[in-house]
N, C-alpha and C positions, 0 to 999 in steps of 0.2 A: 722344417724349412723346405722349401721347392726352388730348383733352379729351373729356369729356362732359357734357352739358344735365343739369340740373337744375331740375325745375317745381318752383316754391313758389306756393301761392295764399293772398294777405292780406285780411285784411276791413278797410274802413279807412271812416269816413265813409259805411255803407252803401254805400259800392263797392267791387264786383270788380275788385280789380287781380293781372294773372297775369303773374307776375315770372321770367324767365329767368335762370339764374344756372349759371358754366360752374366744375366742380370738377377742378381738377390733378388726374391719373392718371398717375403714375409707375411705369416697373421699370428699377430701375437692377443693372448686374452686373460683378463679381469674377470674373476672367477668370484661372485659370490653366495655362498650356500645358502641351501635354505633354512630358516631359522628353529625350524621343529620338524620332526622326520610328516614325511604324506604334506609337508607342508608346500605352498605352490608361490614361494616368495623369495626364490632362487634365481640368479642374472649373469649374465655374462656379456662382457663387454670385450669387445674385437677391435682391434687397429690391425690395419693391410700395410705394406710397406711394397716398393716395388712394381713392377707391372704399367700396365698403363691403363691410368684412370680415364672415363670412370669406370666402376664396379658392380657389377653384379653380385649379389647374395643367396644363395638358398642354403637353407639349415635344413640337418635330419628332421626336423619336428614340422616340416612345411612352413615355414617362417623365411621370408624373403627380406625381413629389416637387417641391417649391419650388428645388432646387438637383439638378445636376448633378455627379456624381463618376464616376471612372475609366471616362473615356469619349476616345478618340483624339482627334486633332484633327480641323476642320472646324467648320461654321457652324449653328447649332442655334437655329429659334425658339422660344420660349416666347410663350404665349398662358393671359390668365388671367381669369378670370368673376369678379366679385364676387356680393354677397349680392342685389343687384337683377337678376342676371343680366346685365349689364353687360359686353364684353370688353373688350380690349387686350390689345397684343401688341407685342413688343420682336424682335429676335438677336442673339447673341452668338457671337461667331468666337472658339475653340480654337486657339492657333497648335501651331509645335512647332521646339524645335529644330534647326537644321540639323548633318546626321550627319556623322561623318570620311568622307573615301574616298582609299583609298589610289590612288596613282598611280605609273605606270611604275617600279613598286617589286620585281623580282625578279630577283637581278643574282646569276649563276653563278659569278663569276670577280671578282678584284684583292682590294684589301683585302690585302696579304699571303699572297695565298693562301689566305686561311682558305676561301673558298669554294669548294666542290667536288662532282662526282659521286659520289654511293655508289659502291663497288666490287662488281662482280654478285653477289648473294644475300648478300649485308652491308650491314649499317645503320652506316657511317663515314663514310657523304655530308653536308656541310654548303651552307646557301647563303644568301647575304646580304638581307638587305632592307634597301632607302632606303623614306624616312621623307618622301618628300611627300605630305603629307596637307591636303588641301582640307577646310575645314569643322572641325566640331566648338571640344571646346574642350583643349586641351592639362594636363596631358602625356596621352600616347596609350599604350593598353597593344595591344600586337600579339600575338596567339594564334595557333596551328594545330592542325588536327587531322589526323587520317590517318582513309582510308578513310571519310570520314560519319559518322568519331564524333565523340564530346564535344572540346572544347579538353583538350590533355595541359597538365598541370601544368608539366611540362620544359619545353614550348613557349609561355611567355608569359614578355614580356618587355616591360618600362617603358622607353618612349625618346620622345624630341623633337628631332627634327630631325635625326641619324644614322644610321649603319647598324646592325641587328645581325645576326647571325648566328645562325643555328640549326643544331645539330647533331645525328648519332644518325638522320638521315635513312636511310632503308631501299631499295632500289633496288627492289622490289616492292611500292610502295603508292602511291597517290594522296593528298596532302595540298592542304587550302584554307588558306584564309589569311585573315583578319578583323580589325578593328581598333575599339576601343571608346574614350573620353574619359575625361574626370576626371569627367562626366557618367553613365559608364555607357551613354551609346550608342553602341552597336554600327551601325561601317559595313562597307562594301563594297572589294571592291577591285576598278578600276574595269578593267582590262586581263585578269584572269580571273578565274572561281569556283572553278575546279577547279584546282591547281597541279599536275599529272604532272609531275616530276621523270623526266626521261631519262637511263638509264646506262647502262650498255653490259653485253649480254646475257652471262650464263656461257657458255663455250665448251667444249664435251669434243668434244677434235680426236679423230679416226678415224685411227690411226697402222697402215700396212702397212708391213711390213720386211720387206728382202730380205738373206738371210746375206752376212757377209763370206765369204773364202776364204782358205787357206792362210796365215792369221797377217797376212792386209795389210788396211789400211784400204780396203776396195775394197766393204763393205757402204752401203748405201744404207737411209731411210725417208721414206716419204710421208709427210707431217703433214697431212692436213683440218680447217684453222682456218673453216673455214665463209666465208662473206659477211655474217652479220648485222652485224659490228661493221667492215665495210670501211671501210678507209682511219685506222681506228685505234689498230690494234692490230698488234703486234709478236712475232716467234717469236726465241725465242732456246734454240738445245740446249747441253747443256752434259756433258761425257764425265763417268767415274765416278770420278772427283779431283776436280768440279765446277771443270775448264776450263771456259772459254766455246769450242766448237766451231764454231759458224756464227750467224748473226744474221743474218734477213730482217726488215726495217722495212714497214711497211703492208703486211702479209701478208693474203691472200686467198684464198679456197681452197685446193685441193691444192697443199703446198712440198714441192718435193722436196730432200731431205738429203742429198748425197752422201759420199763418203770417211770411214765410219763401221767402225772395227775393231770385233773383239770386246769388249762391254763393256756396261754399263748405264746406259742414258744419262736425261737430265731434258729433259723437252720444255716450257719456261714461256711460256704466252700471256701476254704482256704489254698492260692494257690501256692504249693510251694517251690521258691526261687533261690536262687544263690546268695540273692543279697539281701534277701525280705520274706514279705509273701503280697499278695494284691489276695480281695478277698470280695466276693458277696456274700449279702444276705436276702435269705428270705422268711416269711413270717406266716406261722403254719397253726392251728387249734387243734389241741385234744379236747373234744370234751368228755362229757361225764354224761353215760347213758340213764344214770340216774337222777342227774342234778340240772343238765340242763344241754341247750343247742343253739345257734350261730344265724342270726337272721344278714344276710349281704344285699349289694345288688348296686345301680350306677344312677346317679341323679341326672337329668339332662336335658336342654330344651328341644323340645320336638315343635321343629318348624313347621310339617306339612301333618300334625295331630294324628300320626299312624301305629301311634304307641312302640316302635321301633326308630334306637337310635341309627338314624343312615349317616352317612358320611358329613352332612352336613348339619349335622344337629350336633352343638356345642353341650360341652359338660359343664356342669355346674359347682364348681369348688365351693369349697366351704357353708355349705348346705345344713341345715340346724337340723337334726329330727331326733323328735320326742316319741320315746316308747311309755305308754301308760298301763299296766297299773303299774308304780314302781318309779315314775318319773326320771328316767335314762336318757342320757340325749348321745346321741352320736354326731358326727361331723361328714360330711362329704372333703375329699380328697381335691388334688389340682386335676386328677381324671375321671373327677364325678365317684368314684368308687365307695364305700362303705361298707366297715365290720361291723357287727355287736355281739358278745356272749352276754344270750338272757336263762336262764333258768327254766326249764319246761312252765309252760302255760299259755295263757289265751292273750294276747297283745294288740292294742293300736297303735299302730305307726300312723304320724303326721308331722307336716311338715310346719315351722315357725314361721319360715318368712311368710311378710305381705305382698312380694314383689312378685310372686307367681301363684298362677294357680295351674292347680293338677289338673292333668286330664285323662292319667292312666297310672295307676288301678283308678277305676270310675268312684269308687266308693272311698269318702274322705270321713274319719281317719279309714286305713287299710288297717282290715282286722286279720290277724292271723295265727297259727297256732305251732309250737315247737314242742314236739312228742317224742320220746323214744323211739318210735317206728320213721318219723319224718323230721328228725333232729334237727335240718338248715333250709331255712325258707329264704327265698331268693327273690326278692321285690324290686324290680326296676320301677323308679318314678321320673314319668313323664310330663313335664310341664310347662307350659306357656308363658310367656315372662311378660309383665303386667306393665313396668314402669317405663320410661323413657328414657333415652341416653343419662346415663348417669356417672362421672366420672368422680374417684374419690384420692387424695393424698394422703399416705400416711407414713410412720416417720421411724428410726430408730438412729441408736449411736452407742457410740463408746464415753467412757470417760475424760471430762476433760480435763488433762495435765499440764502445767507450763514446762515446755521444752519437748512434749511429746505430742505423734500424730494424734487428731481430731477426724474422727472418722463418720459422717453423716451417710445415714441408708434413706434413701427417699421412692418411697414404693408409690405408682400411678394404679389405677386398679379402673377398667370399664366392668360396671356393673349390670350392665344393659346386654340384650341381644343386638343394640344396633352397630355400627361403626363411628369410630370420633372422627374421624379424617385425621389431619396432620397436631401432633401434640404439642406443644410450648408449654414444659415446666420452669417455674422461676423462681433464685433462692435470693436471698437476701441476707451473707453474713454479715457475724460480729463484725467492730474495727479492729478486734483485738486476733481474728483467725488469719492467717494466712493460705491463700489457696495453694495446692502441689499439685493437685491432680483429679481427673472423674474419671468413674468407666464408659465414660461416651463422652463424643465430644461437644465443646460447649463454647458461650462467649462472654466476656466480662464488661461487664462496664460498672468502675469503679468497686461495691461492695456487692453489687447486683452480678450473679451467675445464671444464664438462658442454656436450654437445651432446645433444641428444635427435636423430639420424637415422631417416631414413625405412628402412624395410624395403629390405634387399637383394635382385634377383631372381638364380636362377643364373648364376654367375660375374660378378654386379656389382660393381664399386669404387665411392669416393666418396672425394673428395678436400675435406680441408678445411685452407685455410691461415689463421692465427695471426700477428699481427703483433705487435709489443714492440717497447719502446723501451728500449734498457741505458743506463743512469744515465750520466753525463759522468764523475764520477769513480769508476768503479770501476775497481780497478788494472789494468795490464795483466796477463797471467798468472794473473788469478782464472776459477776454474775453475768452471763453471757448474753445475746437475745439474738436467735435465728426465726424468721419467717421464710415463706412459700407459696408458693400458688400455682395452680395448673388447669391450665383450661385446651381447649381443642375447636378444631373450623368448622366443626359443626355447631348450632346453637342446642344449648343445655343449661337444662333449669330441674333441677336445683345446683344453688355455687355453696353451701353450706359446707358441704366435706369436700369443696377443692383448696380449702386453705389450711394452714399450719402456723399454729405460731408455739416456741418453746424457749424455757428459759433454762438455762445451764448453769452450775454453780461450778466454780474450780475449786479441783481438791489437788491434794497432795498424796501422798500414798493414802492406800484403799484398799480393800478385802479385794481384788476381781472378780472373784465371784460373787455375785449379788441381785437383788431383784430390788428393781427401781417403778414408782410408780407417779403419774400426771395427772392429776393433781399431787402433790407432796405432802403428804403430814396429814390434811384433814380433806375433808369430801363436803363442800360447803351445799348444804340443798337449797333450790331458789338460782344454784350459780353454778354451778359443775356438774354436767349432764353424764359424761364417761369418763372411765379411767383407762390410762393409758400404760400398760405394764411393756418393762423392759428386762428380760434377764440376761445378766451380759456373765460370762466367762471366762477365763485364759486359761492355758495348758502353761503348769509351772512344773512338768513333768521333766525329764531326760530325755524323751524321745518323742517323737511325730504323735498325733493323734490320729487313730486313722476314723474314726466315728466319736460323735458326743451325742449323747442323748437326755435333753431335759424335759422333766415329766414336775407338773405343778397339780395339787389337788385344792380343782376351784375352791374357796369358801361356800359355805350355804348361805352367804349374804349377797353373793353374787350373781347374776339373772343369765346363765348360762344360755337361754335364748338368745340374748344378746352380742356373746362371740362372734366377734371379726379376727382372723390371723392376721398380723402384718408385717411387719419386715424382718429378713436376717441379713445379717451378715453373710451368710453362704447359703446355696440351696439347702431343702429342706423338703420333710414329711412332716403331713400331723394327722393325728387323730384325737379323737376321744374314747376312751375309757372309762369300763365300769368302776363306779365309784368317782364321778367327776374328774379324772382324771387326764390333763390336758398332756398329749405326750408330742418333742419335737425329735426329728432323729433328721441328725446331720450325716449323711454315710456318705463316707467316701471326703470327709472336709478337709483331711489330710492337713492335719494346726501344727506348727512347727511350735518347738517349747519354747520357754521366753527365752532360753541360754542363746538358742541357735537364733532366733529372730522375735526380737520383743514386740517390733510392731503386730508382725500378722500371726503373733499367737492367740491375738482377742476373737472373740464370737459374741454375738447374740441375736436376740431374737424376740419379738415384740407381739400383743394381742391387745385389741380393745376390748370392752367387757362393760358394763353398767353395773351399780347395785340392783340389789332387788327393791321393791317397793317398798312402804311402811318401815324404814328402818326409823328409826327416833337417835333424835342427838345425843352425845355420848357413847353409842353405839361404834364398835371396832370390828374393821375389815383388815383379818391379818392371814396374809398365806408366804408361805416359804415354797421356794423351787431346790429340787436333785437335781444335781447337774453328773453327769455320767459318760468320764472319759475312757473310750473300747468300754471295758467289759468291767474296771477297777470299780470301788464301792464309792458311794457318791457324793461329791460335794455339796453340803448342804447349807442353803445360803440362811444368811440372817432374815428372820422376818419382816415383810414389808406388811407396817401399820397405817390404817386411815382410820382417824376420830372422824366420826360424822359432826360436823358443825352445822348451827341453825343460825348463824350470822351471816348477814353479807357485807360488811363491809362500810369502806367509805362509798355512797353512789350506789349502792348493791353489788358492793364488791368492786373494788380497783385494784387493791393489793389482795398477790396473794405469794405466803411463804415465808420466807425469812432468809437471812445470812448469816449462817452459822461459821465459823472460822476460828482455830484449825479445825477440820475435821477427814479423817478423825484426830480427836483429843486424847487428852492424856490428865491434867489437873486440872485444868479451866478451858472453858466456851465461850469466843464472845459472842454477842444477839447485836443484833440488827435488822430494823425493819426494810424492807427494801426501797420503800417510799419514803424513808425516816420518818415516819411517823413518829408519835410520842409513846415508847412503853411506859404502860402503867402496872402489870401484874405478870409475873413468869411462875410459871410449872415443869417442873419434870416429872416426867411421866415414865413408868420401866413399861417392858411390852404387853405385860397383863392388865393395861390400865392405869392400875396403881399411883397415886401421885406417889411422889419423893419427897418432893420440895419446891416452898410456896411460899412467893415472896412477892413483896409491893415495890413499886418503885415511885420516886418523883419526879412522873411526867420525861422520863432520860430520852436520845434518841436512839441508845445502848445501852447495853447493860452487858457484866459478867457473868457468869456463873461457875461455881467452886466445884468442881466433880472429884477432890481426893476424896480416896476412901470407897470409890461406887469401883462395882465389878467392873469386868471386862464386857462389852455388849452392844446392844443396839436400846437408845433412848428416845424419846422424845419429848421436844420443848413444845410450851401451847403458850402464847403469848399475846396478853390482851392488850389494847391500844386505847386513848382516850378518844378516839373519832368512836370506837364501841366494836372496831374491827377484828377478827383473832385470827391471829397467824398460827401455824404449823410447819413441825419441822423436825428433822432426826438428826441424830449425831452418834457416831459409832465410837466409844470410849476404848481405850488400850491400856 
């Protein structure tokens, strides 16, 4: 408070009396802090009392207003002049509140394990943070960001006094870490700024191999696992049945491999973690200096004919080639790439398709030679792509259950060098599926699903999956009907392979592993051009998969020229293999068991395929698929049989199949044609042919059948019709 003198002079009785008299000067202030410390939203409000108005203002901070607003914390005078010129002067202290700060809060490990290393050049690292926090005022939101950017929305998380976890960490970035109140202020954390997450470096080992000899395991390979990740990482090879061969634990530079025969082996760096491991592989040859050697090399179209692929020259997936004498076909990869182990001799390479022609190596077929002195010949073909925009749909799925998801994989494939421009795929479900969700986005109208895709470049695919849910009671044995079609802004001719149409049978429980084929039961000639195989999978394991690997040995009735790959459920590799050998490998699919998640523990994965020519009626296409979850022995599914049929039908074929229900079965099957047609004559058939049982009917539009007594297995019914039509169809007995 300030006092100041005031003169008054009185006249009184002819005398001067000069009166002193002292007038209260007041500035009283409203103080309010700022809301988070550095914060700049501190005020102070001033009342003058006293003095003689008006007033002048100046503040320490050079601020001439009567009041103070959004101004930090700290200690602020104010000095004020009245109308006599008069001062006084008061201060006012800004406080602020005290911020969070996080303490000894960044914990790798416990918890269940949920906390964890990324795995190198993947974002599946998690890690924990405790919740001691000094200061502020609770509850506390905890953020992160990566590399100095903004807070990710994913990474913030509401907690008091807990741990949480963050997940989706990347092993190539830098993340901080910050923590703000019910206040809004933003603290510290007090043990670092910066959080580097450490994980252990990708590995690509440098493998030397030395041939085996004379048919004995007597080959040898170096593996160079480096030193970056010493002392925690693990080599494990594994021969080409995916045995486990040898296993060095804290591997460290050059391991050497010994007693390796001829064959093709897997080299997986395992890293090892606290809560797992993340692992690669790679795939390496011994051969056999006496038995044979390894022809490679990249298929791809050479735009500017300079027999070098340049940047701009696209690779050719799924490329057919035929080695002769010996009739071997290998596959081109999604990077043009290609292996083959042949046997020493003289060889022609040539390529099946029609859609290109080569134009380096000059000479068609390429003749070449694999000798003990020059064991691996190295052929890049270079080729000019003949056809036109060509764009193809092709299809896969899951089983379909009442009350479980319905899982459609709808693969687009440009066949062409050229470009589609803008793509519109469009689905067409059942009444009976409900939609949940796509991996791209989409729009509905009524049963009709559209995707607008992005432009294809030469030889691009794009894979979109479709999830549904099938009603709880729709009956078993109702038969589904999804179509499709995909077309793009560019005009394209031929429309032949831009459509789909497929028919679904609902089951009830089912082997999950299995191998499914399009046409069903019989291979009508006259009427059914390809087949369309599907091996679908589940992990009914205890723990995660981390790779599955399905390998199928085509039939010899099958026209291996003919191979188209087409969808999976998750990425993939393929090749072929000696010995017709179709191999897919899922690495890195990471399938949770059905305990933990029943949905996304399914897989599969689909290929078209033709017969071969000249087959004759009653003739059977039967192949089974391994399925091989990690490294366990393999699931081996029931065989998928086709009777060749020489019928077509009502029209040349209207109907085709049957409605088989339950299935699988147990004592009885009932028939049904899908058309209702009239059955006249039913067969069972076991998988070598063989009828069972042959029986006539009176024109029914159903029928039973008695299965006590029959093993356990896979059957087939053959079922003739008075239109003169024959249906086909399997049931799996229990």
């Amino acid at each position: 408070m300030i006092r100041s003198l005031l003169f008054k002079t009185l006249l009184s009785a002819g005398a001067i009396m000069l009166v002193f008299m002292l007038n209260a000067q007041t500035i009283s202030f409203v103080v309010t802090d700022a809301t988070c410390a550095w914060g700049i939203d501190g005020a102070v409000d001033a009342t003058v009392t006293g003095g003689q108005p008006p007033y002048q203002f100046s503040w320490s901070n050079s601020s001439n207003d009567e009041d103070l607003i959004n101004v930090p914390a700290g200690s602020y005078t104010l000095t004020v002049t009245d109308a006599n010129l008069l001062q006084f002067n008061d201060m006012a202290t800004v406080g602020q509140n005290i911020i969070p700060l996080l303490v000894d809060n960044i914990v790798m490990t416990g918890w269940d394990n949920d906390a964890h290393f990324p795995c190198p050049d993947q974002c599946n690292g998690q890690f924990g943070v405790g919740t001691d926090v000094i200061g502020g005022t609770p509850p506390y939101d905890l953020y992160m960001g990566a590399n100095g950017g903004s807070p990710d929305p994913q990474y913030i998380y509401t907690f008091n006094n807990v741990v949480d976890v963050f997940d989706g960490i990347c092993s190539d970035e830098t993340y901080w870490l910050n923590v703000s109140d019910a206040n809004g202020c933003v603290g510290y954390d007090a043990d670092v700024y910066d959080l580097f997450l450490f994980a252990p470096s990708a590995v690509i080992p440098v493998i030397n191999t030395t041939p085996a000899t004379n048919g004995l395991a007597n080959g040898s390979a170096d593996i160079d696992v480096g030193t970056v990740n010493s002392g925690y990482q693990t080599l494990q090879v594994y021969d080409g049945q995916f045995n486990l061969h040898s296993e060095y634990l804290s591997a460290i530079g050059v391991i050497n491999v010994p007693s390796l025969a001829f064959d093709n082996y897997t080299a997986r760096v395992i890293y090892d973690l606290s809560y797992g491991s993340c692992f690669d592989d790679f795939n390496f040859f011994i051969l056999d200096s006496t038995i044979g050697g390894m022809v490679q090399g990249i298929v791809f179209n050479d735009e500017n004919s300079d027999c070098i692929q340049d940047q701009g020259d696209a690779a050719l997936p799924g490329m057919l080639l035929r080695f002769d004498p010996g009739t071997e076909y290998a596959i081109s990869n999604y990077d043009g790439s290609y292996q083959f182990v042949l046997p020493y001799g003289n060889y022609d390479l040539s390529q099946t398709s029609t859609a290109v022609t080569q134009i380096c190596p000059a000479g068609v077929p390429v003749n070449f030679d694999l000798t003990q002195i020059a064991p691996i010949a190295t052929i890049d073909l270079a080729d000019t792509v003949l056809n036109d925009l060509d764009m193809q749909l092709m299809h896969t799925r899951n089983a379909a259950r009442p009350g479980f998801v319905f899982r459609q994989t709808l693969l687009v494939k440009n066949l062409s060098a050229d470009s589609t421009g803008q793509v519109t795929l469009s689905y067409t479900k059942d009444i009976e599926l409900q939609l949940d969700s796509s991996s791209a986005a989409y729009s509905v109208n009524g049963n009709d699903i559209s995707w607008n895709l992005p432009s294809l470049s030469a030889f691009q695919e794009n894979t979109v999956h479709v999830y549904f849910t099938l009603g709880t009671f729709v009956p078993i044995g109702t038969v589904l009907n999804n179509s499709g079609s995909v077309e793009c802004s560019v005009p394209e001719l031929p429309l032949a392979n831009n459509i789909m149409n497929e028919f679904v049978t609902v089951v009830g429980s089912y082997d999950p592993n299995d191998k499914l084929s399009n046409p069903e039961g019989s291979f009508v000639l006259q009427q059914d051009s390809v087949i369309d195989y599907t091996i679908r999978f589940q992990n009914t394991g205890t723990d995660t998969a981390f790779t599955v690997v399905v390998t199928d040995t085509l039939s010899v009735d099958l026209d291996i020229s003919t191979l188209q790959i087409g969808a999976g459920s998750n990425p993939f590799e393929y090749s072929l293999e000696t010995g017709r050998v179709l191999k897919f490998t899922f690495e890195d699919i990471l399938l949770p068991d059905s305990n933990v998640n029943e949905a996304a523990s399914h897989g599969y994965v689909g290929f078209r395929i033709r017969p071969v020519d000249g087959l004759m009626v009653g003739n059977m296409i039967s192949n089974t698929a391994n399925i091989f979850f990690d490294f366990n022995a393999p699931v081996i599914t029931d065989p998928n049989i086709l009777i060749i049929d020489g019928s077509t039908g009502i029209a040349d074929g209207a109907i085709q199949g049957l409605i088989l229900f339950p299935n699988p079965a147990r004592d009885v099957v009932y028939i049904q044609a899908r058309s209702n047609a009239l059955i006249e004559d039913v067969q069972l058939i076991d998988p070598s042919g063989r009828i069972l049982e042959h029986r006539s009917m009176i024109n029914t539009s159903g029928s039973e059948l008695s299965l006590k007594g029959r093993s356990s297995g896979l059957y087939f019914i053959r079922v003739e019709c008075t239109d003169g039509s024959v249906l086909m169809g399997s049931v799996s007995v229990q």
